[in-house]
DONUMI-745421 format. One record per residue (C-alpha): x, y, z. Coordinates in steps of 0.5 Angstrom, whole numbers, plus 500, padded with zeros to 3 digits. Example, Ala and Ser with C-alpha at 12.3 -4.5 7.8 and 13.67 -1.06 7.14 Angstrom:
BEGIN
525491516/527498514/
// end
This chain:
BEGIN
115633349/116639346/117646349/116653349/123654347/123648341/117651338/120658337/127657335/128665334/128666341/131660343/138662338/136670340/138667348/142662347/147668343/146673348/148668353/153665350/157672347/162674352/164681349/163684343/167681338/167673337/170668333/164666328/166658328/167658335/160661337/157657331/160650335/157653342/151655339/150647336/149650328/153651323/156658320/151659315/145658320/149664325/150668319/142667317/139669324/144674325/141677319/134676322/135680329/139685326/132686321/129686327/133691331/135687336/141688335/147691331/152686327/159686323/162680320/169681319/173681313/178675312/180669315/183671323/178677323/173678328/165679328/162684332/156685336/153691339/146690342/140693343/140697350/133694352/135687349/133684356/127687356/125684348/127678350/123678357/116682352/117676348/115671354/110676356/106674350/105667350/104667358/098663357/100658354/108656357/108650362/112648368/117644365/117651360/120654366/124649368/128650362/128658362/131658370/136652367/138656361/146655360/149661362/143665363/145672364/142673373/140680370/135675367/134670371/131676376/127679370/124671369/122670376/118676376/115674370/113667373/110670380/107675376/104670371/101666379/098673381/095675374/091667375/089668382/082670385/084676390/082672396/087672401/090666399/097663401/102661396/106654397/112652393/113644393/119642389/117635388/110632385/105629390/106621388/100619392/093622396/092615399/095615406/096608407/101608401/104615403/113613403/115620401/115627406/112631400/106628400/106626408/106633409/100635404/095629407/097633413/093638413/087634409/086628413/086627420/088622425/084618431/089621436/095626436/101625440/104632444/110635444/112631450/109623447/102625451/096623447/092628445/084626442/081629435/077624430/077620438/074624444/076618448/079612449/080605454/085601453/088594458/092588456/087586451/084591447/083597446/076601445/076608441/069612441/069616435/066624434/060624432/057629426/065629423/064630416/068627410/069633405/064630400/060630405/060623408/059622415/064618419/062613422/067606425/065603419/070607416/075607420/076600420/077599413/083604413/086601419/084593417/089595411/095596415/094590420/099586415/105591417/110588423/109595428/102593427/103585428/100586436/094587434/090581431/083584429/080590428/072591431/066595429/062595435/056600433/057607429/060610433/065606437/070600435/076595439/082594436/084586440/090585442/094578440/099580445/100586450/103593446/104599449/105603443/098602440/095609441/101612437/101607432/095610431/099618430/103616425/100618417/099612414/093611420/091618417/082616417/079617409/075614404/075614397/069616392/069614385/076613384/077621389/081621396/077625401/079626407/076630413/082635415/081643416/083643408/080640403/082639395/079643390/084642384/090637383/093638378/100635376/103642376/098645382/094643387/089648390/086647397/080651400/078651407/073646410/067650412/065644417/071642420/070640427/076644429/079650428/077653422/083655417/085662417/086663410/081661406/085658400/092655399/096655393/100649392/105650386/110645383/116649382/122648379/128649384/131655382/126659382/128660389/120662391/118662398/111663403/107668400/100671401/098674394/098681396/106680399/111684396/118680392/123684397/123683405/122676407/124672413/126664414/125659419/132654421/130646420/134640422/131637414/133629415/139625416/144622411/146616411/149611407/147602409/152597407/147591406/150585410/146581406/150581399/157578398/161585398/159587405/157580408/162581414/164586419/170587416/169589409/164593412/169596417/174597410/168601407/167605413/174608414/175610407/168614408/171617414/177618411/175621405/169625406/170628413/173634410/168635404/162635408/166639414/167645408/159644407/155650412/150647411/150641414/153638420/158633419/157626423/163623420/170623425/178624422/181618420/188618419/190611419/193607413/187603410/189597406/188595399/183590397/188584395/183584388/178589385/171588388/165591384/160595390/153597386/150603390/145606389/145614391/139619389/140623384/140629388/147628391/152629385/157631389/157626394/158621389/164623386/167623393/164616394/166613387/174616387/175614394/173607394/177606387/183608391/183601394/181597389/173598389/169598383/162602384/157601379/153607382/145607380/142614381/134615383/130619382/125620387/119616384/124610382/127610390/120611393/118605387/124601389/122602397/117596396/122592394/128588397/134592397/138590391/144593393/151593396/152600399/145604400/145612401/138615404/135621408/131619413/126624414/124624421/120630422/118629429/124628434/122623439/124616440/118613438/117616431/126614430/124606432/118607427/122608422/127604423/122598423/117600417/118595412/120600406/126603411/133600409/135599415/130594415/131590409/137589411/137588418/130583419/133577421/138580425/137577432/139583436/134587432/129583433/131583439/129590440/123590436/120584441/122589447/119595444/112592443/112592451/117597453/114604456/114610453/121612458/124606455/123607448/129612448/134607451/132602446/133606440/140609442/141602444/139600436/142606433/149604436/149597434/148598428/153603428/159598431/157594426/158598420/151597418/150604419/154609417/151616418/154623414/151629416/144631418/141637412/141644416/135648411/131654412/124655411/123663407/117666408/115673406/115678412/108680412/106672415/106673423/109665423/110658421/107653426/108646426/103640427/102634431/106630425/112635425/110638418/107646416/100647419/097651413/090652418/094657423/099662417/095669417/098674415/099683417/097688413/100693417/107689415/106689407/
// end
């Protein structure tokens, strides 16, 4: 696909010469060959922008004399007044080319970020609106398919479930005002006069077609059936005792909606207005049966990562912000016992003290992340022959690879490394783990034992994959379904050291991020499901 910059080859090579020129004067081939043209063409366009008074240029007489350059002092501006005239028209991926430019001035890259949050300001109805970045697309509006946190933490605050969960693991209710619930069913009675976005009224007819979908899952196996008892109340019966049922029922996958003409619609305290691949509108819910939103719109914009940006109302200014610290998931690596390079303890123990060896002082430079890895100084043998290790590894963790791959070919491993893209990961989630070795981050927003047990259960988790038929993780499984929720804490670290002692599990560092926002936004508040809570950001005057 073409961009802005392929279809204006003149601005293209007037950034690509000012990017690329160290200092005045420069060697004519050698700038030809970084620039990826040949002499002729440089001296072409050289001409041409010193037509255009961009610039003041002067070949050098003879072989081994230098070219000089001497710029035009508002260069910078030129460039960015030539953006400016075909605003209208650049796309996401136009930016995304603009923040990566090879050897982009920063002088530059500040004139560009003002031009593209500009570009949002002059696109905006003044209506105290709060503008989002998200640096992925939303892969999925359907809450029962979501298997990634960017769209778990949009449907967040657009759907809303039969009951929350509390700080403290209390079960809090929303779409259900009460509930019973014995050793044989649970029976759960509906609000009434709760509206869908479109309009729709929820009744159990609705509830029961969203939660019947996830009866097929293993944390849902307890429950056999799911009974409409009149229009406002519905059973679910019990196949055998579960105690954890109520907050199954938290969890985002069991978030309520219903689909019109190929169209989500949920009944959450925003709802959707525009979607776009590039941008996502929400607009208050006007009916909701909570609290109202604060914010009347909320501006969701897919935005390159260097860009930078932060929470912003669209009257906040570009120069005091603020941030919030988040523990943002941990990284760890799987050694899938299923596959011959890692089917016993031992050649998983081998892996494991190289990791340990090699990777303990890389990740402990790292201040942004907290290391799980221990110093290993022993002598760790050598394969007697070489051993092909498939891994797969997200794209997003260059680094990582180079360490994983030059340690393990220290001992005789060959790894044939796969990096994914979020798509193909969350794709390759719905399939059997083909790998030897696995790298994920998993992305608990809610710190409590139930959310860590579901994780590891859900059959899209790794963990699971590999450990589905291992008699002690069944185990665990079978006592969880009837454990108390001061015993689900034991089981979990229980799980969690097993799967450690046997080098199946091999955790690396937990992500320590921050949130920016700007300074005349009072705070970020969390929801029940760990995520931003868009319905409760406001902002003050006073402070811009």
């Amino acid at each position: 696909m073409s961009t802005f910059l392929s279809k204006n080859k003149m601005l293209f090579y007037l950034l690509s010469l000012y990017c690329q020129q160290k200092g005045i004067t420069f060697h004519h081939q050698q700038l030809a060959t970084i620039l990826k043209i040949s002499p002729k063409q440089l001296n072409r366009y050289l001409k041409l922008f010193q037509q255009h008074n961009w610039l003041i240029y002067k070949a050098g007489n003879g072989r081994g004399h230098l070219s000089k350059i001497q710029w035009h002092e508002d260069i910078e501006q030129i460039i960015v007044d030539k953006l400016k005239s075909n605003l209208s028209t650049m796309t996401m991926m136009d930016w995304e080319e603009l923040f990566s430019f090879p050897n982009l001035k920063d002088s530059l890259a500040v004139q560009f970020k003002h031009l593209y949050q500009q570009n949002i300001k002059n696109n905006i109805l003044y209506n105290e609106r709060l503008i989002v970045p998200i640096y992925h697309p939303i892969y999925t509006l359907q809450p029962n398919q979501v298997n990634d946190v960017y769209s778990a933490a949009l449907l967040s605050n657009v759907t809303n479930r039969l009951v929350e969960a509390g700080t403290n693991g209390n079960i809090i209710p929303s779409l259900a005002h009460h509930w019973k619930v014995n050793d044989i069913k649970l029976r759960l009675y509906l609000r009434k006069n709760v509206a869908f976005h479109n309009g729709d009224l929820l009744t159990a007819h609705d509830v029961a077609w969203c939660l019947r979908q996830l009866l097929h899952l293993p944390l849902w196996q307890p429950i056999r059936e799911i009974i409409i008892v009149d229009m406002w109340t519905i059973d679910f019966i019990f196949s055998r005792s579960c105690t954890y049922v109520l907050h199954l029922l938290t969890d985002i996958q069991a978030s309520i909606y219903k689909i019109v003409d190929h169209i989500v619609f949920g009944t959450g305290s925003f709802a959707i207005s525009k979607h776009t691949p590039h941008q996502i509108i929400l607009e208050a819910n006007d009916n909701y049966f909570g609290m109202r939103a604060l914010l009347q719109t909320v501006e969701l914009n897919i935005l390159p990562k260097a860009s930078h940006s932060f929470y912003r109302t669209n009257f906040s200014n570009d120069i005091t912000r603020k941030k919030i610290n988040i523990q943002n998931g941990i990284c760890a690596i799987i050694l899938n016992k299923n596959e011959k390079a890692c089917s016993t303890k031992a050649q998983r123990q081998h892996i494991k003290n190289i990791i340990h060896k090699h990777l303990y002082k890389a990740i402990q430079m790292d201040s942004s992340l907290q290391n799980h890895l221990s110093s290993f100084a022993n002598t760790i043998s050598l394969l007697n022959k070489n051993e092909v290790l498939k891994i797969g590894v997200p794209k997003g963790k260059a680094n990582l690879n180079q360490y994983l791959i030059s340690s393990l070919m220290k001992y005789g491993y060959h790894p044939q490394i796969e990096a994914l893209t979020l798509s193909q990961y969350i794709k390759d989630s719905l399939h059997p783990l083909k790998y030897d070795a696995f790298i994920y981050t998993d992305v608990v927003t809610v710190n409590n034992a139930f959310h860590k047990l579901h994780a590891m259960f859900s059959p899209v988790s790794p963990i699971y994959k590999v450990c589905k038929e291992d008699a002690y993780f069944i185990n665990i499984f079978e006592k969880f379904k009837l454990a108390t929720i001061e015993e689900w804490p034991l089981l979990f670290e229980s799980l969690n050291h097993y799967l450690i002692e046997e080098a199946i599990l091999i955790p690396l560092f937990t992500h320590l991020d921050d949130i920016p926002f700007a300074h005349d936004i009072l705070e970020l508040n969390f929801n029940h499901l760990g995520y931003i809570d868009l319905s409760t950001i406001w902002y003050d005057t006073e402070e811009l």
